[in-house]
C-alpha positions in Angstrom: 101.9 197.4 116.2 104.5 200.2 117.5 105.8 198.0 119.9 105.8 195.4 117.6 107.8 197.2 115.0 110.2 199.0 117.4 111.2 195.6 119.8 111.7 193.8 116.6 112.6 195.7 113.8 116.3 194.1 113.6 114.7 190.7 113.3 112.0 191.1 110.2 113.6 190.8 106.7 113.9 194.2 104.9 112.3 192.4 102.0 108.9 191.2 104.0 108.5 194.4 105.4 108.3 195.8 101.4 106.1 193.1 100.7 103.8 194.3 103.9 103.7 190.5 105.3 105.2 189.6 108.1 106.5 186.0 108.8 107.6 184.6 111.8 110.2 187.9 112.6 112.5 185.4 115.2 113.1 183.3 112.0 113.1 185.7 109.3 116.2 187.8 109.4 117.6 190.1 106.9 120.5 188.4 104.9 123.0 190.8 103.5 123.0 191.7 100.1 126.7 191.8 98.6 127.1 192.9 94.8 130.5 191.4 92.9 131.5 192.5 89.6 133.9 189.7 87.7 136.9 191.7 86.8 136.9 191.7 82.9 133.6 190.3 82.2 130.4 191.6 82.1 128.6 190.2 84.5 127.8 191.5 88.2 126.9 188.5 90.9 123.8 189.0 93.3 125.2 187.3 96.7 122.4 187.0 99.2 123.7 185.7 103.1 126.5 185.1 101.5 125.2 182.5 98.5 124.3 183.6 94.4 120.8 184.4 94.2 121.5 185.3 90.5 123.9 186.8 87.8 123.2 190.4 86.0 124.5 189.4 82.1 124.9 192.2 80.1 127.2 191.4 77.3 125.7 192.7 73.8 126.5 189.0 72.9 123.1 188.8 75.3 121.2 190.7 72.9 119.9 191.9 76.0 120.8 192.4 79.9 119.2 189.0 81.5 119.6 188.0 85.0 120.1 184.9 84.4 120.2 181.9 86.5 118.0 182.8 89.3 118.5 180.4 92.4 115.9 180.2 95.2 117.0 181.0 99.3 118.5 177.5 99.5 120.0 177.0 95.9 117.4 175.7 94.3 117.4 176.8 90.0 114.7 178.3 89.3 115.1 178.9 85.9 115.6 177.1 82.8 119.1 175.9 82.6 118.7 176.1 79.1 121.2 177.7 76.7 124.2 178.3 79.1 123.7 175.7 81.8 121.4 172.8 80.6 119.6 170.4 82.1 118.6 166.2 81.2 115.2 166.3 79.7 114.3 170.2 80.2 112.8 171.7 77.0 115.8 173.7 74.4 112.7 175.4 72.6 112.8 179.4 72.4 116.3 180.2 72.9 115.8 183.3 73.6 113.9 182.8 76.7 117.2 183.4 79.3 116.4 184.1 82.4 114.3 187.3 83.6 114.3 189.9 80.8 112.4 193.0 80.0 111.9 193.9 76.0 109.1 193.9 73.2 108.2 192.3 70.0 107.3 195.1 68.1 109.2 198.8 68.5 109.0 200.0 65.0 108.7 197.2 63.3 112.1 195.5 65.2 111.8 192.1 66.8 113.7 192.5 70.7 111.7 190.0 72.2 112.7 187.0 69.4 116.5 187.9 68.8 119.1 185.0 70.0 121.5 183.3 68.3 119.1 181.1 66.5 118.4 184.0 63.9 120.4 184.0 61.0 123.2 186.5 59.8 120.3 187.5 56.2 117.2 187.6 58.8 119.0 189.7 61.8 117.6 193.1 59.8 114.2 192.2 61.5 115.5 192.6 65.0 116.7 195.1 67.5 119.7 194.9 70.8 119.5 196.2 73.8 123.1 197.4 74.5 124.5 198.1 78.3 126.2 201.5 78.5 127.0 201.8 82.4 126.3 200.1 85.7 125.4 203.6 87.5 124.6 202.3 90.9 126.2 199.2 92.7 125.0 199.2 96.4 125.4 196.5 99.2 123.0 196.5 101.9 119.9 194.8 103.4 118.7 195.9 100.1 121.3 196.0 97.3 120.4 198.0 95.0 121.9 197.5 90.9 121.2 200.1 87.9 122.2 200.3 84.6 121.6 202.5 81.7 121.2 200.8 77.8 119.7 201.3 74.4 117.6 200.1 72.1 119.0 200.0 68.3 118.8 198.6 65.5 121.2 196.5 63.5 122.7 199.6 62.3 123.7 200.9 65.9 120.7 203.7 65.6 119.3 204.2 68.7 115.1 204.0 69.2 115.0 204.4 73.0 117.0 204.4 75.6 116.6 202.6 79.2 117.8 202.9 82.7 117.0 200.2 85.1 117.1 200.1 88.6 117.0 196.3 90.6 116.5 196.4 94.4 117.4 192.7 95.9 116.5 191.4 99.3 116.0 188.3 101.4 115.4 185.8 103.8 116.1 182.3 104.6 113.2 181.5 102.4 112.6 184.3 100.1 114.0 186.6 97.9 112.4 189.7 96.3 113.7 191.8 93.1 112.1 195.1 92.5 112.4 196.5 89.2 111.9 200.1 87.7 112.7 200.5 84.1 112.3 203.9 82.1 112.5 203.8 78.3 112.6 207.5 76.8 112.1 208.4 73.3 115.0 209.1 70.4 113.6 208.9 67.5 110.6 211.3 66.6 108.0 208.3 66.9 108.7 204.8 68.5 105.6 203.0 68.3 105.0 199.8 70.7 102.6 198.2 68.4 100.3 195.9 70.2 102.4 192.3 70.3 102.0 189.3 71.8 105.4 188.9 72.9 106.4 191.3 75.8 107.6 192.6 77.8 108.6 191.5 81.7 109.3 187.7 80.8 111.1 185.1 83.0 111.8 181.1 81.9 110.8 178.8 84.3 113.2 175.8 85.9 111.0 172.5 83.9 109.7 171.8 87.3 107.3 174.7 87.4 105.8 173.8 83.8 101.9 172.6 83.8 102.2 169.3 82.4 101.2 168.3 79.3 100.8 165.1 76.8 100.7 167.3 73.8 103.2 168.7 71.6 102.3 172.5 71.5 103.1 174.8 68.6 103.3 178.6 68.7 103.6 181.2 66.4 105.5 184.6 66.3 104.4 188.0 64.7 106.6 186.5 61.2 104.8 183.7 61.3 107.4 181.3 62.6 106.9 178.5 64.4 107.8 176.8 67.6 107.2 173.1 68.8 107.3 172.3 72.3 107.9 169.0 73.2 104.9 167.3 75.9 106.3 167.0 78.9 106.0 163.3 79.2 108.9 163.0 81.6 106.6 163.7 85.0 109.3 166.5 86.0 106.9 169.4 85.3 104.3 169.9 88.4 103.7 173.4 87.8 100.5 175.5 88.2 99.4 179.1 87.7 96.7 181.4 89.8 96.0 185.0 89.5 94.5 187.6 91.7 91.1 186.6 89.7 91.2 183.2 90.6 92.2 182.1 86.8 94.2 178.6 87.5 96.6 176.8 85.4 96.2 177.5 81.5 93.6 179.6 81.9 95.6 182.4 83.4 97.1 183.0 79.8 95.8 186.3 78.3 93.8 187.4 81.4 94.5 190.5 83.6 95.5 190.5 87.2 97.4 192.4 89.6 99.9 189.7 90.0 100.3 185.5 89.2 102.0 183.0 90.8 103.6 180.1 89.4 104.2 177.0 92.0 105.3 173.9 91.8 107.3 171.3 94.0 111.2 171.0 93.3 112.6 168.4 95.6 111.4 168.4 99.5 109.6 172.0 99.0 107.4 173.7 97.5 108.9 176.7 95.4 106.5 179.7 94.3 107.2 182.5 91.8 105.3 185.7 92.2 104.9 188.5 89.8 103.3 191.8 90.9 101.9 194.5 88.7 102.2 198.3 89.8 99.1 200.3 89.2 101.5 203.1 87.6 102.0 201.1 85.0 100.6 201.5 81.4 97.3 199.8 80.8 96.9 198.2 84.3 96.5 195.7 85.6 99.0 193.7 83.0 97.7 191.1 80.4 99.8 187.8 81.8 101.0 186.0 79.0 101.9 182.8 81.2 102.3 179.9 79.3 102.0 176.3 80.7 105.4 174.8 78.9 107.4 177.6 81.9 107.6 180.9 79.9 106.3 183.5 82.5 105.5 187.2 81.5 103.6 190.0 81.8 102.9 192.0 78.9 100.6 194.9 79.0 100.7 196.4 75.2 99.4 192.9 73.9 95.5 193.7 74.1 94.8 192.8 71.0 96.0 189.4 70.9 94.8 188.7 74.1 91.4 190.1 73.7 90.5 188.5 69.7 90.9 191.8 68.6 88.0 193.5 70.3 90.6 196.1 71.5 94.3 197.0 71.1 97.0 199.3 73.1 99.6 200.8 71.1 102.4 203.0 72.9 104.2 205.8 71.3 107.2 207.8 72.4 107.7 211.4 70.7 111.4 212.3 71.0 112.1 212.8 74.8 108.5 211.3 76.1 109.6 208.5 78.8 107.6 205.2 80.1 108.0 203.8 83.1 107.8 200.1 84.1 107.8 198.6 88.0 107.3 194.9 88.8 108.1 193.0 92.1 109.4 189.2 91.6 109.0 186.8 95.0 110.7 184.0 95.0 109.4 181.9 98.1 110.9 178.0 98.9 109.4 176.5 101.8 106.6 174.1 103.1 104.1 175.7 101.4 103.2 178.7 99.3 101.5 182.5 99.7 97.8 182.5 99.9 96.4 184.7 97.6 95.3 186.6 100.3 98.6 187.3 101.3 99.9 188.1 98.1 96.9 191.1 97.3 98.1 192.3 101.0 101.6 192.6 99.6 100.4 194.2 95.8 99.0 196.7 97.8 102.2 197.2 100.0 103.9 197.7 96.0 101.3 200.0 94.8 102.6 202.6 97.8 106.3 202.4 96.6 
């Protein structure tokens, strides 16, 4: 394996040797990571081998920094097109599912997870922002590397917490990988993270990727309103979902695993979206709250939904305690997908970084 890794180092993606799987070295070249910031807007664009891979939005407009869409190796969409950039016949429930996120349903009492422009002017009270202070790192590379630092507040401006971020991007000519470390530190005396069943890593997956269903499906948040969504009756959505415990499809909802993949086939290929747990993380390995209709999240602090009660996890800051979060996102197009066997090689490849 010297030899190996020596004669050929220039010719294995950066991203693959994170991910401690190795792929075909001759074809799996590095692709330069370039980082543009629109002048006079608030958005930074990802370029991988010289195509978007996605957009960092962090207007307070937003409500919350999203990247947001995400775009496969060869430019395939990902994620839901819905609010900014629909799509004929994907699903316009939740409209604050945009992109990939990271926030909570419960800090306090305030609402981050739920807050879009659906909520009206009386109600917005009940909900918190997440507001971009700085981009504190811009980096192009074999691995970019993108950091920010934000806050929590309320509708008042008063800060709870405040959060610095750090993205690494890489890829390949058929993958991409996003590592991200977030840190939340305490302002106010006590910020409680009261167990929820919204939270906290969530993506929104292209309608491609959704299980499909013949059933309308109707959910309910912590105030007791409710969401339809729609059946897909449309024969779009293909998607699936397994874990590293073997829970498949539906089932995967409100079980723990080190990481879950959601697949599906868009177009010629087969796309796969991989989320990884690190073992520093609070209350590992994560609860997945992965929904068949495409939302895609892994929330930790939501035991005692996902459990009927029979246990809970509550979080609490004092007044300079910090938390800190780190999740890898694969993003793989090609003929077919990662075993699970390779993806428990590369969650333990994470649990080293």
């Amino acid at each position: 394996m010297r030899n190996l890794f020596s004669n050929k180092a220039m010719n294995i993606s950066m991203a693959l040797l994170l991910s401690g799987f190795i792929i075909s070295a001759s074809a799996q070249k590095a692709e330069p990571v370039k980082l543009i910031t629109a002048k006079g807007m608030d958005k930074i664009d990802v370029m991988i081998g010289g195509k978007l891979f996605t957009t960092l939005l962090f207007n307070d407009s937003m409500y919350k920094p999203v990247l947001y869409p995400i775009y496969s190796s060869t430019g395939t969409m990902v994620t839901r097109g819905y609010p900014m950039y629909p799509k004929a016949d994907e699903p316009t429930d939740h409209p604050h599912h945009v992109g990939l996120w990271f926030n909570y349903e419960n800090v306090n009492g305030l609402d981050f997870w739920n807050n879009s422009f659906a909520i009206p002017a009386e109600k917005k009270a009940q909900y918190g922002w997440i507001k971009t202070d700085a981009i504190t790192e811009k980096k192009d590379g074999n691995t970019g590397a993108l950091a920010y630092s934000a806050r929590w507040t309320n509708q008042k401006n008063e800060t709870l917490v405040t959060e610095k971020t750090r993205y690494e991007f890489s890829g390949t000519p058929q993958l991409r990988i996003i590592d991200r470390t977030t840190t939340l530190t305490g302002v106010m005396d006590d910020v409680a993270f009261n167990d929820a069943k919204d939270g906290m890593l969530g993506l929104r997956m292209a309608h491609e990727l959704q299980i499909p269903t013949m059933k309308d499906q109707k959910f309910k948040d912590d105030k007791g309103i409710e969401t339809i969504v729609k059946a897909t009756t449309d024969k779009i959505a293909v998607g699936n979902y397994i874990t590293s415990e073997g829970k498949v499809g539906d089932s995967a909802w409100s079980t723990r695993a080190a990481w879950c993949k959601a697949y599906g086939k868009m177009g010629a290929d087969s796309v796969s979206i991989s989320i990884i747990d690190h073992p520093s993380n609070p209350n590992y390995p994560t609860f997945w709250h992965a929904r068949g209709y495409g939302l895609f999240a892994a929330n930790p602090l939501g035991e005692k939904v996902f459990t009927n009660g029979k246990s809970a996890k509550n979080l609490h800051l004092k007044k300079g305690e910090s938390v800190t979060f780190k999740y890898r996102i694969i993003i793989q197009e090609d003929k077919k997908t990662f075993t699970p066997k390779e993806l428990d090689k590369m969650a333990k490849d994470f649990a080293k970084k």
